[in-house]
C-alpha positions as CSV (number, residue, x, y, z in Angstrom):
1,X,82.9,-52.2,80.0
2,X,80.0,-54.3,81.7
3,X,77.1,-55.2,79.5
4,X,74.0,-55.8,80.7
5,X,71.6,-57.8,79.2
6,X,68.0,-56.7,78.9
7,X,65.7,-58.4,79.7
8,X,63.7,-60.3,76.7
9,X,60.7,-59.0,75.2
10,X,57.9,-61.3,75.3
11,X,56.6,-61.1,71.1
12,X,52.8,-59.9,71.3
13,X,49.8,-61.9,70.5
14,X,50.0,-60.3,67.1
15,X,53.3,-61.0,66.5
16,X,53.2,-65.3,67.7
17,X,50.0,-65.2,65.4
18,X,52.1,-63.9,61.9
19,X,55.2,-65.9,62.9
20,X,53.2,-68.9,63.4
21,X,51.3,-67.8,60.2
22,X,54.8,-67.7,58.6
23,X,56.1,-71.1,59.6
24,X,53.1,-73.2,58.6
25,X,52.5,-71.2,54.8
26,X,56.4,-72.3,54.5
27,X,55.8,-75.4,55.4
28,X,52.6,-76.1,53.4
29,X,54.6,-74.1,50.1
30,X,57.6,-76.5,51.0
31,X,55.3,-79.7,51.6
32,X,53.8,-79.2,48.1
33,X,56.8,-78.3,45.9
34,X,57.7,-81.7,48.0
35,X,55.0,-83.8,46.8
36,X,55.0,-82.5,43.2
37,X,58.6,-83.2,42.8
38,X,58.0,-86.8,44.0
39,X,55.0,-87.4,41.9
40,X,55.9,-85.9,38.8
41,X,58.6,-89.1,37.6
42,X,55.6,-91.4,38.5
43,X,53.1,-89.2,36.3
44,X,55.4,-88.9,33.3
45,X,55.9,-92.7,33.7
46,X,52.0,-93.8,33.7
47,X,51.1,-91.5,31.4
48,X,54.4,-92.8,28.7
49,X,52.8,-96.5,29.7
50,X,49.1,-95.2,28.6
51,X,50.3,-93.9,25.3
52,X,52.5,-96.9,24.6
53,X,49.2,-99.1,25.3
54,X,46.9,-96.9,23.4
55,X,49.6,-96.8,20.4
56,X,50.0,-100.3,20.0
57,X,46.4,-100.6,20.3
58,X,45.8,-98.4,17.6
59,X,48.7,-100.1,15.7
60,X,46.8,-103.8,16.2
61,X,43.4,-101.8,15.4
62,X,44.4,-100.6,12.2
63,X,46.0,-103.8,11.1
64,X,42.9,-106.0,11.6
65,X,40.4,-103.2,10.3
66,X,42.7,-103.4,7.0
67,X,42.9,-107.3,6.6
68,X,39.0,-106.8,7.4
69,X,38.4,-104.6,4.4
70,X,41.4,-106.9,2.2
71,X,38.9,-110.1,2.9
72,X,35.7,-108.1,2.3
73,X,36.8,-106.8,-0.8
74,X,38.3,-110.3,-1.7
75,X,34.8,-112.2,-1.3
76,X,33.2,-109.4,-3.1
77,X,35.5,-109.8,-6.0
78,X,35.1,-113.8,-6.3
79,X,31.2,-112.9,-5.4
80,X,30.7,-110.7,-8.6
81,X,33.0,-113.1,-10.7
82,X,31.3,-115.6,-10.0
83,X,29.1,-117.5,-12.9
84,X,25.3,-119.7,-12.5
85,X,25.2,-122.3,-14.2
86,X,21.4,-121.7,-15.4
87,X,21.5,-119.4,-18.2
88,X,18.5,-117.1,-19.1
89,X,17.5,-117.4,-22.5
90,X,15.9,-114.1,-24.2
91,X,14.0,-114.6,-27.7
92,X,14.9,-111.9,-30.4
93,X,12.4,-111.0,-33.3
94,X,13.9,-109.9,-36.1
95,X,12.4,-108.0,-38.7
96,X,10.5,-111.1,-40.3
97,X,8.7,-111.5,-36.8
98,X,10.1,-115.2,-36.3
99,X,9.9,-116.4,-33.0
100,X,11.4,-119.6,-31.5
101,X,10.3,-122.9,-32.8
102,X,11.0,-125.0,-30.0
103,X,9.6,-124.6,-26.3
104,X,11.7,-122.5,-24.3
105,X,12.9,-124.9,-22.0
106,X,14.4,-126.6,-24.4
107,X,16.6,-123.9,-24.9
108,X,17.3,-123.2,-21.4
109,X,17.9,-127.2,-21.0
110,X,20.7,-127.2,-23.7
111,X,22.1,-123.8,-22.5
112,X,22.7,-125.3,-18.9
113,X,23.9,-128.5,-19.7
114,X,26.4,-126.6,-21.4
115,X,27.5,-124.5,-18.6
116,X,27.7,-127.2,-16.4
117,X,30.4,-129.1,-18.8
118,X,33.4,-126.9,-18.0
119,X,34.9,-126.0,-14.5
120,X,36.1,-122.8,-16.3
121,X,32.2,-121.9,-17.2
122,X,31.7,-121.0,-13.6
123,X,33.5,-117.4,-13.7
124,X,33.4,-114.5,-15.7
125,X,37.1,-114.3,-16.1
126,X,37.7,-118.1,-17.3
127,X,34.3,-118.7,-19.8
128,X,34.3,-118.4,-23.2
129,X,31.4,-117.2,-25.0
130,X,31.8,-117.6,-28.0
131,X,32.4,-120.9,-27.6
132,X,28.7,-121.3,-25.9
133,X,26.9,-119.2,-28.5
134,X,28.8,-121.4,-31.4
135,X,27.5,-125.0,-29.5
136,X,24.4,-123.2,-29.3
137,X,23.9,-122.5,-32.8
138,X,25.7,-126.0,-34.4
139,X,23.4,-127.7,-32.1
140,X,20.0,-125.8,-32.8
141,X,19.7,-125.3,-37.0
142,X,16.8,-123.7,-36.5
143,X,18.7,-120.7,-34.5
144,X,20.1,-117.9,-36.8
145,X,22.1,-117.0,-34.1
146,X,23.0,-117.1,-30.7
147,X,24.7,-115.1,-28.5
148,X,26.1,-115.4,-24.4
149,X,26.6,-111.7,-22.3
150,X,27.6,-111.8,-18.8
151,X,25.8,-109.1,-16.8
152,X,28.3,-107.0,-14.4
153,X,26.6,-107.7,-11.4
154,X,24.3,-110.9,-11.9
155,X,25.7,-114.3,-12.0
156,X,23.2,-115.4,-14.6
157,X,24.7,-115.6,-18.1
158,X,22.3,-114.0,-20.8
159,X,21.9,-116.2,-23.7
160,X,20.1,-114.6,-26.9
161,X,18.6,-116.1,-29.8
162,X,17.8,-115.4,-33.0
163,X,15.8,-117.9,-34.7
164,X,15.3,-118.8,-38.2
165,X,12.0,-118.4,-40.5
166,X,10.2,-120.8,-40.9
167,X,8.6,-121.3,-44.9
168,X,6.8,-125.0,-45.3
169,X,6.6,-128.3,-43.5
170,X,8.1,-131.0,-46.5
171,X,6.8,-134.5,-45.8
172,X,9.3,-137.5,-46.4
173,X,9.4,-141.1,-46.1
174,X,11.9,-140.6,-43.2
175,X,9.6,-138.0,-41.6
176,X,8.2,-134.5,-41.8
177,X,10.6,-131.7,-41.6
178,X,10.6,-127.4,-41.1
179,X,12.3,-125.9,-44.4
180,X,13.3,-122.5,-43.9
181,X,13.7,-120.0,-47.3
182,X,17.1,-121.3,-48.1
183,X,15.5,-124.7,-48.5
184,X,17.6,-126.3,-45.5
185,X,16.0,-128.6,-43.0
186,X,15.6,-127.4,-39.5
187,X,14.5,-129.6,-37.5
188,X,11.7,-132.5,-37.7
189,X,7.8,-130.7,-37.2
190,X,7.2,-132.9,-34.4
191,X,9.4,-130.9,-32.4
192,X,8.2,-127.5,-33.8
193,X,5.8,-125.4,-31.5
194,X,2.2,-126.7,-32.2
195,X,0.8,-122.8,-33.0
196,X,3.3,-122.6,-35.3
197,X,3.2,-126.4,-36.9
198,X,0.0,-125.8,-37.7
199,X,0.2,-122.3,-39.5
200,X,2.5,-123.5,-42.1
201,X,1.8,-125.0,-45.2
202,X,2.9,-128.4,-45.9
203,X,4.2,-130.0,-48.9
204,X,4.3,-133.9,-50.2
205,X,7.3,-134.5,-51.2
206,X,6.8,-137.7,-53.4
207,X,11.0,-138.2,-55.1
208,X,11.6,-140.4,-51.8
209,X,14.8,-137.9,-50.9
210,X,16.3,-138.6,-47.4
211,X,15.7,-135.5,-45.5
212,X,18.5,-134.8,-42.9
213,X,18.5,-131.6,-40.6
214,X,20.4,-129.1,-41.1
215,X,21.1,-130.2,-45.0
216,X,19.6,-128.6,-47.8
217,X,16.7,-130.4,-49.3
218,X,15.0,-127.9,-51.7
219,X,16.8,-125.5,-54.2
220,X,15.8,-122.0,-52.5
221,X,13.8,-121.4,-56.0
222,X,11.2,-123.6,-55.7
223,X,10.6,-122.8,-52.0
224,X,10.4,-118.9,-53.6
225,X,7.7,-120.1,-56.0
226,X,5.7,-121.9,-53.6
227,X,5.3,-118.7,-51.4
228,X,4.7,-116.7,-54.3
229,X,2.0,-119.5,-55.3
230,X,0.2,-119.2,-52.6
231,X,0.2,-115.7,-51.8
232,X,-1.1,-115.1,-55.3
233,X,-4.1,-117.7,-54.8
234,X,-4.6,-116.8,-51.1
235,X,-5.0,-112.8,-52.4
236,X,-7.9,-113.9,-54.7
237,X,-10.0,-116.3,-52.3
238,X,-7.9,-119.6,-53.0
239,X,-7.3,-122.0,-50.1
240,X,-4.4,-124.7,-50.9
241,X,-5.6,-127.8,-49.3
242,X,-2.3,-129.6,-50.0
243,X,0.6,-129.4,-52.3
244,X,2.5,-132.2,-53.8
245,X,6.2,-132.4,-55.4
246,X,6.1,-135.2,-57.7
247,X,8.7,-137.5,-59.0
248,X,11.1,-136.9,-61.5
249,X,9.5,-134.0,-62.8
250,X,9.7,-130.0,-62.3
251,X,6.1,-129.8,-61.1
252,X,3.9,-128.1,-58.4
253,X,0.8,-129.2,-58.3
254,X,-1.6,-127.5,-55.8
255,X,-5.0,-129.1,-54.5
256,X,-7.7,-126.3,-54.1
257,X,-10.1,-126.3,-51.0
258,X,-14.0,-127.2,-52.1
259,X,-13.0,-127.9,-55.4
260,X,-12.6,-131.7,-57.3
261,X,-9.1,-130.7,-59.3
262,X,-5.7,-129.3,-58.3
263,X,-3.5,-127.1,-60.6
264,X,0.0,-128.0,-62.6
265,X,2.5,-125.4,-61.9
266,X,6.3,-125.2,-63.6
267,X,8.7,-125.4,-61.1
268,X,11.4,-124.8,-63.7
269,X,10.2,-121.6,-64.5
270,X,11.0,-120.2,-61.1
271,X,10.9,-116.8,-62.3
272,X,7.0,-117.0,-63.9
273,X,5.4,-118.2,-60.5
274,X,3.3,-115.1,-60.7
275,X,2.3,-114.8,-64.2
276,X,1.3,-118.2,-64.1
277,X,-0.6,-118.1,-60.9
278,X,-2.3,-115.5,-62.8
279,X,-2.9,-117.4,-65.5
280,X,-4.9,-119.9,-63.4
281,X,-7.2,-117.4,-62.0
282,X,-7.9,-115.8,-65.3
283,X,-8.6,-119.6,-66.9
284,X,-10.9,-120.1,-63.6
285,X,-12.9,-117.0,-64.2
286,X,-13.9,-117.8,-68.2
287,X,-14.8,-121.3,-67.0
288,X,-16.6,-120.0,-64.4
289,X,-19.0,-117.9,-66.5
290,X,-18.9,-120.9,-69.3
291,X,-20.5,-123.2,-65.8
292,X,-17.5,-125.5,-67.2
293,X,-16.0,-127.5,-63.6
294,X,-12.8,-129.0,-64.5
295,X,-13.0,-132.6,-62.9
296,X,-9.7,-133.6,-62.2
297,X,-6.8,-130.4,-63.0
298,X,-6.1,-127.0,-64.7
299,X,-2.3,-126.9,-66.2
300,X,-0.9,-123.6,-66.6
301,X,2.7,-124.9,-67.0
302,X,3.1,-122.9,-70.2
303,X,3.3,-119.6,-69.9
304,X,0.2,-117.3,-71.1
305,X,-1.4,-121.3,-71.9
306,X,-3.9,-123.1,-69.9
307,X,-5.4,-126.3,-70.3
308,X,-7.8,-128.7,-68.2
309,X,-9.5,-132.0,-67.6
């Protein structure tokens, strides 16, 4: 058998236009799936490399951000603990009204100097205040007390004092000297607060005792019967222009403002100070209306007695 072969059929314009259509979508869908498959190791490689880098940055990041806050919260700790060396000194009143008898600086001066002696003074955690307060106190007899605080966030230490009342001002051969109730000596007058110097009575103190301060120089009895003296005169118009202690005897005797004679008071007789103090006034009165003027004293040393020249 003989074949022929036909003739080829020339493809239309329609059909050239889909096969070439054809051929150049598979070639774009094959160029892409090409590149994607050659760029994809390369991605996945940069973008590993970005993460390691922004990892280890973080890593670095965090480390310095918490030896940042370590340091911070290290200065703030030695900031707070830290101590001044200038205390602030803070006057209590007791009941009594007392307030201090020196200058406050003085005070402050002595508080310092102390703070300043000791390396360990200069932090909360190392000072000991008790040990301040007690030097306080041993150093200044006139303080009834003394006590250091350290404020939580100041550096200042808080020193408070309590001082002592004062009663009389005894004058001595060796000097004048601030007796408190108890009869110690606090400190010499010169030193005491002019305001305060100057409201206190003062008494002559004529045995020639060595006054000391701090020591006890007057039995607390007779310091009782000269307040209770001189309230009692004071509440009837008296003014004591002076009071003596003489020697070797248990006498008080009082010199009177505007008048020529002074009065002999019992000093053993503590517990009579009133009755006798009455005793003068009474006597004082009848002589009075009698236009009698004693010249030189009124005694009154025996109870319900008095007697004059």
């Amino acid at each position: 058998m003989k074949l022929f072969k036909g003739k080829p059929v020339e493809p239309t314009r329609r059909q050239r236009y889909e096969r070439e259509q054809g051929s150049a979508a598979n070639y774009s869908y094959y160029n892409r799936r090409s590149q994607t498959s050659d760029n994809t190791g390369r991605d996945t490689a940069r973008e590993a490399l970005r993460k390691a880098a922004r990892k280890h940055g973080s890593f670095w990041l965090q480390r310095f951000g918490l030896l940042f806050l370590l340091v911070a919260a290290v200065a703030c700790l030695i900031s707070s603990a830290s101590l001044s060396p200038h205390a602030k000194i803070i006057a209590l009143k007791g009941a009594d009204g007392a307030a201090l008898l020196q200058d406050p600086s003085v005070y402050q001066a002595a508080a310092d100097k102390l703070l300043d002696g000791s390396i360990l003074n200069r932090t909360k955690i190392t000072v000991n205040t008790d040990h301040l307060a007690q030097a306080l106190a041993k150093q200044f007899p006139e303080l009834g007390g003394a006590t250091v605080t350290l404020p939580l966030l100041a550096h200042r230490p808080i020193v408070y004092l309590q001082p002592v009342q004062p009663v009389l001002i005894m004058s001595t051969p060796n000097g004048s000297f601030v007796i408190d109730s108890t009869g110690k000596a606090l400190l010499p007058s010169t030193s005491l607060i002019a305001a305060q110097r100057d409201a206190l009575p003062a008494v002559i103190d004529q045995s020639g005792f060595k006054v000391e301060a701090n020591k006890l120089v007057l039995p607390s009895s007779t310091v009782a019967f000269v307040q209770v003296v001189l309230t009692q005169l004071k509440a009837h118009s008296f003014t004591a222009a002076s009071l003596t202690l003489p020697a070797a005897s248990q006498e008080l005797d009082v010199k009177l403002a505007d008048q020529p004679f002074f009065v002999k008071f019992n000093l053993a007789d503590a517990a009579s100070a009133r009755t006798q103090a009455g005793t003068f006034i009474a006597a004082f009165g009848r002589l009075q209306q009698q236009g009698i003027s004693p010249g030189q004293y009124i005694d009154v040393r025996l109870v319900g007695r008095a007697y004059y020249k």
